[in-house]
PDB file of N, H, CA, C and O in Angstrom:
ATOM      1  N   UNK A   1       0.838  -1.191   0.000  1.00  0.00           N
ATOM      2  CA  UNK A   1       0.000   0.000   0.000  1.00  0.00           C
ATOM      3  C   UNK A   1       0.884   1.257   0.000  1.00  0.00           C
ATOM      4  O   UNK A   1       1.846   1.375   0.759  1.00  0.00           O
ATOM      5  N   UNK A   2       0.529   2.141  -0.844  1.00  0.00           N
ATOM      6  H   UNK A   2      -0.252   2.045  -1.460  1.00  0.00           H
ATOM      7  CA  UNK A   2       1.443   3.564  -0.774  1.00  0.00           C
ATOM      8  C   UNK A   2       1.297   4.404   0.490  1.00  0.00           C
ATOM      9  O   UNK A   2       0.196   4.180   0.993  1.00  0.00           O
ATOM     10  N   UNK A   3       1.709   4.917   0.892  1.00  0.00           N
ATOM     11  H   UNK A   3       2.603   5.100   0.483  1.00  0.00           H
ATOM     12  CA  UNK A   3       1.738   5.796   1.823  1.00  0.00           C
ATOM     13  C   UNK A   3       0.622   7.107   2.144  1.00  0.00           C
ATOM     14  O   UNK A   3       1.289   8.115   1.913  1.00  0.00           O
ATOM     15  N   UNK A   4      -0.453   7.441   2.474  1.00  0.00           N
ATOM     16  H   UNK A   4      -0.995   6.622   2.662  1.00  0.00           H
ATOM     17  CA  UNK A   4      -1.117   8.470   2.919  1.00  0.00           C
ATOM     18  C   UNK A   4      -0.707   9.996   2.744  1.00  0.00           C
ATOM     19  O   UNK A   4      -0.423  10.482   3.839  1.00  0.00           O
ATOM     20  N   UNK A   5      -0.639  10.531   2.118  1.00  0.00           N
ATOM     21  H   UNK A   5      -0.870  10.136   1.228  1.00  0.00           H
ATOM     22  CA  UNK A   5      -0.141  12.073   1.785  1.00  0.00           C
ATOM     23  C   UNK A   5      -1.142  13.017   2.744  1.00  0.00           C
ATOM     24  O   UNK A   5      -2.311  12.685   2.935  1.00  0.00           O
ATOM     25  N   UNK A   6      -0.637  14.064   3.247  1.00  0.00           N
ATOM     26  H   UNK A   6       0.313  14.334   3.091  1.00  0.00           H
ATOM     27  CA  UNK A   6      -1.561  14.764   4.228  1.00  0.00           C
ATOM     28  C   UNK A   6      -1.658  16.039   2.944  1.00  0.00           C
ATOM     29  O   UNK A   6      -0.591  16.363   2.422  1.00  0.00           O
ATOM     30  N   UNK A   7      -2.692  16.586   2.571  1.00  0.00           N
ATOM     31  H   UNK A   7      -3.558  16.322   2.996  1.00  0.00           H
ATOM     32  CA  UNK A   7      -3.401  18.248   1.838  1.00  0.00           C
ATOM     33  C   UNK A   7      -2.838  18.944   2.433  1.00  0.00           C
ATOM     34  O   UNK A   7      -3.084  19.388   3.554  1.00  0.00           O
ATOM     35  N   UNK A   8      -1.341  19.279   1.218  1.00  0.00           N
ATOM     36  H   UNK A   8      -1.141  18.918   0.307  1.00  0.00           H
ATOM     37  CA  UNK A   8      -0.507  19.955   1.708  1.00  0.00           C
ATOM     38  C   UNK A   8      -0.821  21.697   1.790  1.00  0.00           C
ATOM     39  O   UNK A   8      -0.068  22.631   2.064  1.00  0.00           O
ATOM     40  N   UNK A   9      -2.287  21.653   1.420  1.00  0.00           N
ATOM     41  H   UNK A   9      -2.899  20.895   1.197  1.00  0.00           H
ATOM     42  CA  UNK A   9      -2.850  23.333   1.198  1.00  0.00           C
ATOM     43  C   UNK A   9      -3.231  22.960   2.728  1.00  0.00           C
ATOM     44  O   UNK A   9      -2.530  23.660   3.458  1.00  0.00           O
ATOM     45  N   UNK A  10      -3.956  22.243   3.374  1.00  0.00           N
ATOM     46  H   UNK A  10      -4.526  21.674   2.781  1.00  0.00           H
ATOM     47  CA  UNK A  10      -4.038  22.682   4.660  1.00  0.00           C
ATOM     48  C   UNK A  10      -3.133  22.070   5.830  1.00  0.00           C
ATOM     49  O   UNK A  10      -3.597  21.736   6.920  1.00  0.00           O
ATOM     50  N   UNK A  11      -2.473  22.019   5.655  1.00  0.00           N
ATOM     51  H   UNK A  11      -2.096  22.291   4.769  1.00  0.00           H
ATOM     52  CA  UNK A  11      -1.317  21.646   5.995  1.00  0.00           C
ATOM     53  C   UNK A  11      -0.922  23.073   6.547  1.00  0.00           C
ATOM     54  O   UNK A  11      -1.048  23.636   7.635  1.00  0.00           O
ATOM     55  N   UNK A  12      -0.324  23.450   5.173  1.00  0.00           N
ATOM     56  H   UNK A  12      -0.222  22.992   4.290  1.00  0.00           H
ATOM     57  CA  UNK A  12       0.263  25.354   5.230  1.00  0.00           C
ATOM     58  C   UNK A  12      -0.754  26.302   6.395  1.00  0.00           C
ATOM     59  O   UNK A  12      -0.358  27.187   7.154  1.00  0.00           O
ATOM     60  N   UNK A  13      -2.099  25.796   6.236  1.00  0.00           N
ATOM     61  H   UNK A  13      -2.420  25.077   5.620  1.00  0.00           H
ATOM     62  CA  UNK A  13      -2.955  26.713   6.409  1.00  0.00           C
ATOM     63  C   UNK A  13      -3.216  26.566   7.985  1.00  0.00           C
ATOM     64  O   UNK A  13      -3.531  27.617   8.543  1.00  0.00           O
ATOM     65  N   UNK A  14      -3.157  25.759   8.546  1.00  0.00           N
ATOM     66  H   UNK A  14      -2.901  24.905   8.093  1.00  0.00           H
ATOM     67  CA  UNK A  14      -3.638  25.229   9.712  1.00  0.00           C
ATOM     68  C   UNK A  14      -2.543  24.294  10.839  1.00  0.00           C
ATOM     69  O   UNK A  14      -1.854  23.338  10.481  1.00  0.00           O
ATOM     70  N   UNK A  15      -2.594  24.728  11.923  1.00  0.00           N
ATOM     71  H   UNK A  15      -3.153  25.504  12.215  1.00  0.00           H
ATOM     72  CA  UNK A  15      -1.668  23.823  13.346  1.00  0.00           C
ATOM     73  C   UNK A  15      -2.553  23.329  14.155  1.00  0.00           C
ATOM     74  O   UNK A  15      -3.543  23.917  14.591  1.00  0.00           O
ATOM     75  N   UNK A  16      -2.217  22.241  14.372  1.00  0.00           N
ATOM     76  H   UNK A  16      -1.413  21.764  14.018  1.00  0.00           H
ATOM     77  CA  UNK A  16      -2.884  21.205  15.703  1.00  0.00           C
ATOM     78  C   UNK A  16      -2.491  21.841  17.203  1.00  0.00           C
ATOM     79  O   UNK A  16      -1.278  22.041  17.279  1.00  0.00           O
ATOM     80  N   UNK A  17      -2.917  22.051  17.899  1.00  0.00           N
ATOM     81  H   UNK A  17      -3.902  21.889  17.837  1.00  0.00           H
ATOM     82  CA  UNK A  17      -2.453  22.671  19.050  1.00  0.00           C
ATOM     83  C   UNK A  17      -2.206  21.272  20.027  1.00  0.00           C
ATOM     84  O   UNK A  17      -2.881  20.246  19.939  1.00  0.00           O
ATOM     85  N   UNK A  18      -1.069  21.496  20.977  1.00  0.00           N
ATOM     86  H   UNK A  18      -0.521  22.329  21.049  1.00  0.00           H
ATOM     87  CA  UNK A  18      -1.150  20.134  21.690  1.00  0.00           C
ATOM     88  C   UNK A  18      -2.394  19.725  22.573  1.00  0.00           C
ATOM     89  O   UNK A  18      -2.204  18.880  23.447  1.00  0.00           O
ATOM     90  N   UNK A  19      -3.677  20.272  22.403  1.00  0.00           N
ATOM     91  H   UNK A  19      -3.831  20.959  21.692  1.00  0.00           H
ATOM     92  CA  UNK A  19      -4.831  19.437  22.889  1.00  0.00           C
ATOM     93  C   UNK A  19      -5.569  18.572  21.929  1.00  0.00           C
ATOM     94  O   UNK A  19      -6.146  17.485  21.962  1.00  0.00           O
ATOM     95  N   UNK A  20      -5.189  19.947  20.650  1.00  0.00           N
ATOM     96  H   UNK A  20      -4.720  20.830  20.623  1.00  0.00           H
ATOM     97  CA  UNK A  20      -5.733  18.789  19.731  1.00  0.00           C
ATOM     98  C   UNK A  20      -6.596  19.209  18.554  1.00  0.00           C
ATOM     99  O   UNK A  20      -7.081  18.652  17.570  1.00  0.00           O
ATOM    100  N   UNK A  21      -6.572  21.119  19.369  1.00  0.00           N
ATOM    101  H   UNK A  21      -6.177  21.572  20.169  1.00  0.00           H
ATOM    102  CA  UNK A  21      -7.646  21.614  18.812  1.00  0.00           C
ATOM    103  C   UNK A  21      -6.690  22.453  17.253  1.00  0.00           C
ATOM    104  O   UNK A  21      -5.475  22.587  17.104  1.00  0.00           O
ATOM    105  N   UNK A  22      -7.820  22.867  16.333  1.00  0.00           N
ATOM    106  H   UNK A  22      -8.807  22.759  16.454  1.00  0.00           H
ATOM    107  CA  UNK A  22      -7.133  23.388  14.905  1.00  0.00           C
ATOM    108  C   UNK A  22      -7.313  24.346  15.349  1.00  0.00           C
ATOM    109  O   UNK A  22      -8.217  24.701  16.106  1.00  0.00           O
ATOM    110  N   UNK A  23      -6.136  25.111  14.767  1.00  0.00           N
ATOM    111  H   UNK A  23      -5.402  24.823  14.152  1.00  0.00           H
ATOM    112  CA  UNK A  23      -5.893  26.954  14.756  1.00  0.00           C
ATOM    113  C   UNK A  23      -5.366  27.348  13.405  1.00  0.00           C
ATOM    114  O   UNK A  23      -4.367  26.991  12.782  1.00  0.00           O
ATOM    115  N   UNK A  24      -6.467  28.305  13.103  1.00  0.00           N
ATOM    116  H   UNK A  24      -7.279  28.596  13.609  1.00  0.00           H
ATOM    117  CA  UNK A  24      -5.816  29.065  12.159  1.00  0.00           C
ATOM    118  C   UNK A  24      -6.135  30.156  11.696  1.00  0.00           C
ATOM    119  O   UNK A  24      -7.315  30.507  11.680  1.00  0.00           O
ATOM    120  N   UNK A  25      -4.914  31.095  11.110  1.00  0.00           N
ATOM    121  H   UNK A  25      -3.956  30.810  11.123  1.00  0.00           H
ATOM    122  CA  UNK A  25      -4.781  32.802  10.932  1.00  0.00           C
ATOM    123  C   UNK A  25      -6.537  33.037   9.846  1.00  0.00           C
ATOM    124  O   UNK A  25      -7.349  32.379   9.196  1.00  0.00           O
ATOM    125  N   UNK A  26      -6.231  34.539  10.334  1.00  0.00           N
ATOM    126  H   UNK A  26      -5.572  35.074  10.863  1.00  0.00           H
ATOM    127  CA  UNK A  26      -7.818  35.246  10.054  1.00  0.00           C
ATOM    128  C   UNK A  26      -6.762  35.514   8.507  1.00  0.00           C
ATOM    129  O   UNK A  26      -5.563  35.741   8.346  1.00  0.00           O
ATOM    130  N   UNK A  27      -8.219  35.304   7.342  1.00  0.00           N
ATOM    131  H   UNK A  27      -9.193  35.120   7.473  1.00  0.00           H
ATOM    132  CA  UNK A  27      -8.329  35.839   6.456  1.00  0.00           C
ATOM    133  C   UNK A  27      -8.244  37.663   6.234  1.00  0.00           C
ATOM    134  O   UNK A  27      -8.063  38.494   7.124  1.00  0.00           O
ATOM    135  N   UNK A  28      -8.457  37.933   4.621  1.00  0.00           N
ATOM    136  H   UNK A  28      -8.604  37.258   3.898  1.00  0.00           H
ATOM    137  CA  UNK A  28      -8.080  39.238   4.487  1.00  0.00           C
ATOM    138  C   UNK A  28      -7.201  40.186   5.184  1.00  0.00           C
ATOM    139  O   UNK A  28      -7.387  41.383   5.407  1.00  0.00           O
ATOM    140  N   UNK A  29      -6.175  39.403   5.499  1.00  0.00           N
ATOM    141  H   UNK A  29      -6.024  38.431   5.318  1.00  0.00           H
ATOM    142  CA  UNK A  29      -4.731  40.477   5.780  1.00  0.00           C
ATOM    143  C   UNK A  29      -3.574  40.564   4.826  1.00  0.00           C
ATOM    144  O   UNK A  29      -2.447  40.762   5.280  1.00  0.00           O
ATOM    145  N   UNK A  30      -3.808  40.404   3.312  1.00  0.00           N
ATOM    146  H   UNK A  30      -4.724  40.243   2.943  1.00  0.00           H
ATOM    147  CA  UNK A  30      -2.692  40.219   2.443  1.00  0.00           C
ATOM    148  C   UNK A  30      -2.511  41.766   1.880  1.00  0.00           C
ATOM    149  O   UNK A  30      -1.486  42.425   1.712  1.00  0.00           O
ATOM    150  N   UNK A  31      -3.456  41.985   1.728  1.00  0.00           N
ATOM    151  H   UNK A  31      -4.289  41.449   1.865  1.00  0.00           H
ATOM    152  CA  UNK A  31      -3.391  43.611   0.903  1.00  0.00           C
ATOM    153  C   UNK A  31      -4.519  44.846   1.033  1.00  0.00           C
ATOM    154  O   UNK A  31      -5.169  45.007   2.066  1.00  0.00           O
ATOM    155  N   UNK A  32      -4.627  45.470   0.161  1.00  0.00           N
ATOM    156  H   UNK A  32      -4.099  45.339  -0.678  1.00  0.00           H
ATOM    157  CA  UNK A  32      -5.655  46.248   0.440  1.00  0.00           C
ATOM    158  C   UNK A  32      -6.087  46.886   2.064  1.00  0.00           C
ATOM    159  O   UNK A  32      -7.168  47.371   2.398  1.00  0.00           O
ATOM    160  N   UNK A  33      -4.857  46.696   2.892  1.00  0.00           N
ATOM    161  H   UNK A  33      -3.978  46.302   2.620  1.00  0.00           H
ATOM    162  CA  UNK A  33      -5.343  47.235   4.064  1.00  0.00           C
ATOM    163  C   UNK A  33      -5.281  48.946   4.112  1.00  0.00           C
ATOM    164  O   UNK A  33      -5.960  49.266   5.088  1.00  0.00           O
ATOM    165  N   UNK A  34      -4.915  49.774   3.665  1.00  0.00           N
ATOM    166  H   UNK A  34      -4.363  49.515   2.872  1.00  0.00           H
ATOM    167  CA  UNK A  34      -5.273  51.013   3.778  1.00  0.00           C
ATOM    168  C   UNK A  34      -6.685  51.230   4.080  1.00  0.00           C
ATOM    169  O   UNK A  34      -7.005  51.872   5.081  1.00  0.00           O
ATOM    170  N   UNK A  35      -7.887  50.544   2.968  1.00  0.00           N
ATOM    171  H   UNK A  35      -7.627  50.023   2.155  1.00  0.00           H
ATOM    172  CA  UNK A  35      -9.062  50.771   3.508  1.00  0.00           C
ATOM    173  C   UNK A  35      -9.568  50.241   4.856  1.00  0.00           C
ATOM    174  O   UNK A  35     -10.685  50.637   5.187  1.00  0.00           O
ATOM    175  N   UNK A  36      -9.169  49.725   5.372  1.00  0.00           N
ATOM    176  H   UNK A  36      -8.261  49.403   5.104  1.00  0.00           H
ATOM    177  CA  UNK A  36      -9.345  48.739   6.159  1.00  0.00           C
ATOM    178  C   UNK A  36      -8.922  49.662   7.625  1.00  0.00           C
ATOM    179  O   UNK A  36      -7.991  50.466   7.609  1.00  0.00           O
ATOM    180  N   UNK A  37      -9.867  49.367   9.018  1.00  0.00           N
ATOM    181  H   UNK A  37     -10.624  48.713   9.031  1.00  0.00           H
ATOM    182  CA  UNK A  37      -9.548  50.525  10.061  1.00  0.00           C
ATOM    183  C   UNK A  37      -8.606  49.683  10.635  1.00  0.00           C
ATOM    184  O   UNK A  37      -8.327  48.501  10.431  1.00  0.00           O
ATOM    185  N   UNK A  38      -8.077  50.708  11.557  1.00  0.00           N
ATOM    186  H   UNK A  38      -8.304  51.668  11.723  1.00  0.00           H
ATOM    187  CA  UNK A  38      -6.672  50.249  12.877  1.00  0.00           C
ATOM    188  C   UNK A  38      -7.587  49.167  13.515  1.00  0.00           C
ATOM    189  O   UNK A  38      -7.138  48.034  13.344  1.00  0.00           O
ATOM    190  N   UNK A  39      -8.838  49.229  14.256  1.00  0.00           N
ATOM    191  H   UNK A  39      -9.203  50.149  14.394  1.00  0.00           H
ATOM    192  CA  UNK A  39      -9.746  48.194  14.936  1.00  0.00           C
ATOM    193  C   UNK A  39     -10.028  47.084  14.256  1.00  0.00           C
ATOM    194  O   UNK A  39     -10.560  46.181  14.902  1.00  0.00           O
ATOM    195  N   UNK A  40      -9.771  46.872  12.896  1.00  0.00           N
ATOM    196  H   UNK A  40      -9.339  47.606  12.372  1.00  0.00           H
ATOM    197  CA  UNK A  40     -10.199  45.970  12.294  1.00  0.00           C
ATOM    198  C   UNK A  40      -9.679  45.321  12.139  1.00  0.00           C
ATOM    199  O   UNK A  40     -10.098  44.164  12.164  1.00  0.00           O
ATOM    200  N   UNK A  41      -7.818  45.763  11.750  1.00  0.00           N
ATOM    201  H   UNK A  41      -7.477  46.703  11.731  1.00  0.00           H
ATOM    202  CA  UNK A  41      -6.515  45.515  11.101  1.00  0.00           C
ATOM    203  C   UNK A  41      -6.350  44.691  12.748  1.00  0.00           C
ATOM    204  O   UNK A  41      -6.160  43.476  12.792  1.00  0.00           O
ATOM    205  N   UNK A  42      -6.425  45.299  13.674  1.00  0.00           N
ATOM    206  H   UNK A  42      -6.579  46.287  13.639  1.00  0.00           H
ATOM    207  CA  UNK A  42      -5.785  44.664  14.978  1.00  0.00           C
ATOM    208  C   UNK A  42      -6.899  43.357  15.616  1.00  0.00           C
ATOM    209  O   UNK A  42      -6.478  42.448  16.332  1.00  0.00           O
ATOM    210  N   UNK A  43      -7.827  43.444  15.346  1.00  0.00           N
ATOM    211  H   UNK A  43      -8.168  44.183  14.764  1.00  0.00           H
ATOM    212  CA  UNK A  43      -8.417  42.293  15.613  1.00  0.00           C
ATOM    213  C   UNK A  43      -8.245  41.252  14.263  1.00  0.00           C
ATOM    214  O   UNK A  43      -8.696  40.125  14.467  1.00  0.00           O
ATOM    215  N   UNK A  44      -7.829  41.416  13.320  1.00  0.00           N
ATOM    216  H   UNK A  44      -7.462  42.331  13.154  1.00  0.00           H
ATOM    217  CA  UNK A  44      -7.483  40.214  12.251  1.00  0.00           C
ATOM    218  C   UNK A  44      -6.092  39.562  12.412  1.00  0.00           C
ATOM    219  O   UNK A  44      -5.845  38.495  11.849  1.00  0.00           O
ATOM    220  N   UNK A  45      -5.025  40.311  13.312  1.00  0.00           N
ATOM    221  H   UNK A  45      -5.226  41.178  13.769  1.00  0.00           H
ATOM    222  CA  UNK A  45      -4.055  39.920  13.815  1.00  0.00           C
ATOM    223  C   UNK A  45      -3.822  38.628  14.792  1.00  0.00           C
ATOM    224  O   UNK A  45      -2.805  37.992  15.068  1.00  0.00           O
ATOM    225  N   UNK A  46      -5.572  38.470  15.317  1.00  0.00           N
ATOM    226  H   UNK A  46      -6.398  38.986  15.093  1.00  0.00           H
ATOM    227  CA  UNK A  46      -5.501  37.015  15.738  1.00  0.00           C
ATOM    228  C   UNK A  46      -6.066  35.881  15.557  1.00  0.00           C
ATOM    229  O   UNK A  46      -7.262  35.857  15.266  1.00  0.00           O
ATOM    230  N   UNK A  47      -5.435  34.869  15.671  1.00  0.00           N
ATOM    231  H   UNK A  47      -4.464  34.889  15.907  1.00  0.00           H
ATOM    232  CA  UNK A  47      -6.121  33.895  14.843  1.00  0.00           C
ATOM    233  C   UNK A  47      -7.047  33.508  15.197  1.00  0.00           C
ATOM    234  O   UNK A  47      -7.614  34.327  15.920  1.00  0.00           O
ATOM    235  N   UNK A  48      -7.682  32.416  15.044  1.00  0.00           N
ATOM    236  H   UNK A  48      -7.221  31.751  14.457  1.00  0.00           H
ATOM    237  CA  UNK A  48      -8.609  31.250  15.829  1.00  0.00           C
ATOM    238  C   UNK A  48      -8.328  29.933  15.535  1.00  0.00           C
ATOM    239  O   UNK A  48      -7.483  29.346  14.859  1.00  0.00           O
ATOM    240  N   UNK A  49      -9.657  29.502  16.515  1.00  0.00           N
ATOM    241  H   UNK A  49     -10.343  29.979  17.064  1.00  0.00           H
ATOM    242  CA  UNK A  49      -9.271  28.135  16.338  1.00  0.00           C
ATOM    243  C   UNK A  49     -10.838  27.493  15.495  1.00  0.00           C
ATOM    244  O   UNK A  49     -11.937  28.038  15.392  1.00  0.00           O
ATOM    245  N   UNK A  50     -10.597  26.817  15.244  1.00  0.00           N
ATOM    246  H   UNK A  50      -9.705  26.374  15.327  1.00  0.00           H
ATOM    247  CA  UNK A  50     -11.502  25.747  13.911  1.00  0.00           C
ATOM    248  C   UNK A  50     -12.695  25.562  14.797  1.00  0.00           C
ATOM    249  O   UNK A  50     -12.240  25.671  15.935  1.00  0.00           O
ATOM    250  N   UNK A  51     -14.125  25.314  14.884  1.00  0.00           N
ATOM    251  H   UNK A  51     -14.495  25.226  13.959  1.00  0.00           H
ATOM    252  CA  UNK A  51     -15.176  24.604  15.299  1.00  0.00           C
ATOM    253  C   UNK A  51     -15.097  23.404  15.346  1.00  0.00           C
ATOM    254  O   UNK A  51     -14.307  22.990  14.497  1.00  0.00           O
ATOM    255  N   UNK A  52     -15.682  22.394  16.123  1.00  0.00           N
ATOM    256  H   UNK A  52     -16.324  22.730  16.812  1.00  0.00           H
ATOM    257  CA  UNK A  52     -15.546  21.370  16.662  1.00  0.00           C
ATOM    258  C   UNK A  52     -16.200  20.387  15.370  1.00  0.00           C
ATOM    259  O   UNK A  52     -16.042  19.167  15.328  1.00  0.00           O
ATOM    260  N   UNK A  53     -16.776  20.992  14.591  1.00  0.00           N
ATOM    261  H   UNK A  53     -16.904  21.983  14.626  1.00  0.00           H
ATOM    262  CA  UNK A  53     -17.464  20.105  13.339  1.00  0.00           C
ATOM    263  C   UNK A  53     -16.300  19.886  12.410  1.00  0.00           C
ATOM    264  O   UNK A  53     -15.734  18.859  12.035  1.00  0.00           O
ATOM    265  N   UNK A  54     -16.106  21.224  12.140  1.00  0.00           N
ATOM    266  H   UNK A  54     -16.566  22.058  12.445  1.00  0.00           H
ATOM    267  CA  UNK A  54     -14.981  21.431  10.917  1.00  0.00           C
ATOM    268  C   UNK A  54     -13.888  20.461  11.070  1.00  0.00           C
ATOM    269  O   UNK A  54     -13.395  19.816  10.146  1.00  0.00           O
ATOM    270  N   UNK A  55     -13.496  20.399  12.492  1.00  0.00           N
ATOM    271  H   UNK A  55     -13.896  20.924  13.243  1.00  0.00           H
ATOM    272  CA  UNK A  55     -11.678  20.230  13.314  1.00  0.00           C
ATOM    273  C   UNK A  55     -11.488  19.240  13.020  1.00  0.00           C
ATOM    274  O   UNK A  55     -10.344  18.839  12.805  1.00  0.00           O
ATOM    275  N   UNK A  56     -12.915  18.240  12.867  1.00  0.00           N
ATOM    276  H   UNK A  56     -13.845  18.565  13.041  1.00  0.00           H
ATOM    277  CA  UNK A  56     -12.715  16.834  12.481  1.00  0.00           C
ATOM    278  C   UNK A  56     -12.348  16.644  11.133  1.00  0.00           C
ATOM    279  O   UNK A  56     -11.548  15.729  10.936  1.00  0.00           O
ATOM    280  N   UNK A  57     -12.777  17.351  10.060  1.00  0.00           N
ATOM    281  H   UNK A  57     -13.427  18.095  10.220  1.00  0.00           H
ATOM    282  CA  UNK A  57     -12.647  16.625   8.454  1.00  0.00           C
ATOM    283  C   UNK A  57     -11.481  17.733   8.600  1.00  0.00           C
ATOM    284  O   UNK A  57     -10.736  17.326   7.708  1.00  0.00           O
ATOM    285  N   UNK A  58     -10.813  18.900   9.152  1.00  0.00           N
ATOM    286  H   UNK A  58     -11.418  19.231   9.876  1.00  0.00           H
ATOM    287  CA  UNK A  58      -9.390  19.289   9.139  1.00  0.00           C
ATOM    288  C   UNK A  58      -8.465  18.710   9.631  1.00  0.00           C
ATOM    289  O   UNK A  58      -7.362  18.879   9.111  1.00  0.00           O
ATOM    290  N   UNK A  59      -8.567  17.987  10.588  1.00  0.00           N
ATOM    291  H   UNK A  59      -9.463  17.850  11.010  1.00  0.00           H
ATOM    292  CA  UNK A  59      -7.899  17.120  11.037  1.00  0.00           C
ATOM    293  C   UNK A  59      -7.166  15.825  10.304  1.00  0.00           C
ATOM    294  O   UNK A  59      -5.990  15.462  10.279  1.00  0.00           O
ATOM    295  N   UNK A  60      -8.136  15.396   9.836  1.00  0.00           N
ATOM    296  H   UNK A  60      -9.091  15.690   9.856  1.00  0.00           H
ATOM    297  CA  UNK A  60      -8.178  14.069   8.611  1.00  0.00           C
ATOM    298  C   UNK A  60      -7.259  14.889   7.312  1.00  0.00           C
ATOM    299  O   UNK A  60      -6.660  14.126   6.553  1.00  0.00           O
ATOM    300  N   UNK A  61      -7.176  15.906   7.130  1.00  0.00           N
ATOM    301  H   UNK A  61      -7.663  16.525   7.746  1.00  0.00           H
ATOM    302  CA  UNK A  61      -6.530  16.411   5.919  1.00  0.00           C
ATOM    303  C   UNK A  61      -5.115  16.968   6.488  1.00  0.00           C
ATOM    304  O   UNK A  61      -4.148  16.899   5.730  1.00  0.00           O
ATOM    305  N   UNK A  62      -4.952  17.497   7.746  1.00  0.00           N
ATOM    306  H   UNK A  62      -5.738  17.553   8.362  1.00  0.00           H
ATOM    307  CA  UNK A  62      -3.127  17.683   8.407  1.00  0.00           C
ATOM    308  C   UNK A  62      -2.791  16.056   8.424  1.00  0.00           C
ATOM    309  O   UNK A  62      -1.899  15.577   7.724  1.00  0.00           O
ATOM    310  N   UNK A  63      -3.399  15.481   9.076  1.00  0.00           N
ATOM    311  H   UNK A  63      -4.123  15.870   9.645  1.00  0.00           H
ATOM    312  CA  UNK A  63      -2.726  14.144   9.286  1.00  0.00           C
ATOM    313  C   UNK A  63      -2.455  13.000   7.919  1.00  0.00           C
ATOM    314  O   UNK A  63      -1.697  12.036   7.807  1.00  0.00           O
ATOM    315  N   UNK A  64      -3.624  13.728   6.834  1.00  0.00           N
ATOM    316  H   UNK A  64      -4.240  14.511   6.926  1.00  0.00           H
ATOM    317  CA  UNK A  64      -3.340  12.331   5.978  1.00  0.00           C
ATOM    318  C   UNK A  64      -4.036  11.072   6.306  1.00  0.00           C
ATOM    319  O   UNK A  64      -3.503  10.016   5.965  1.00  0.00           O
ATOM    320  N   UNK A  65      -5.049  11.064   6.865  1.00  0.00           N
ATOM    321  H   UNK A  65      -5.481  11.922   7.142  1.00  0.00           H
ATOM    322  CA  UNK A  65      -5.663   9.975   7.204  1.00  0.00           C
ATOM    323  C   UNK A  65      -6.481   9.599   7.234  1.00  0.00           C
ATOM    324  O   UNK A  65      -6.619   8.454   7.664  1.00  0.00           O
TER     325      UNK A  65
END
């Protein structure tokens, strides 16, 4: 049997935290921030973490499994 490849797009995109839970960076911070306010810009600075539905079929795609 070949080996299991983990979706190396979410891979990039997403970390397992050591409980277990998925984290990952907020969208729309690549460009276009001039329009964009200081309150807005500074709350997109943090990430989150995945929903408990999602975490599962993200999970299955970091691990490859």
């Amino acid at each position: 049997m070949p080996k299991i490849k983990s979706h190396r797009a979410a891979r990039k995109r997403m970390r397992l935290t050591s409980s277990g839970k998925v984290k990952i960076g907020s969208a729309f911070t690549s460009h276009l921030l001039t329009n964009r306010s200081a309150k807005r810009k500074r709350k997109l600075r943090r990430g989150g973490i995945l929903s408990a539905v999602d975490s599962v079929k993200a999970r299955q795609l970091i691990k490859g499994s």
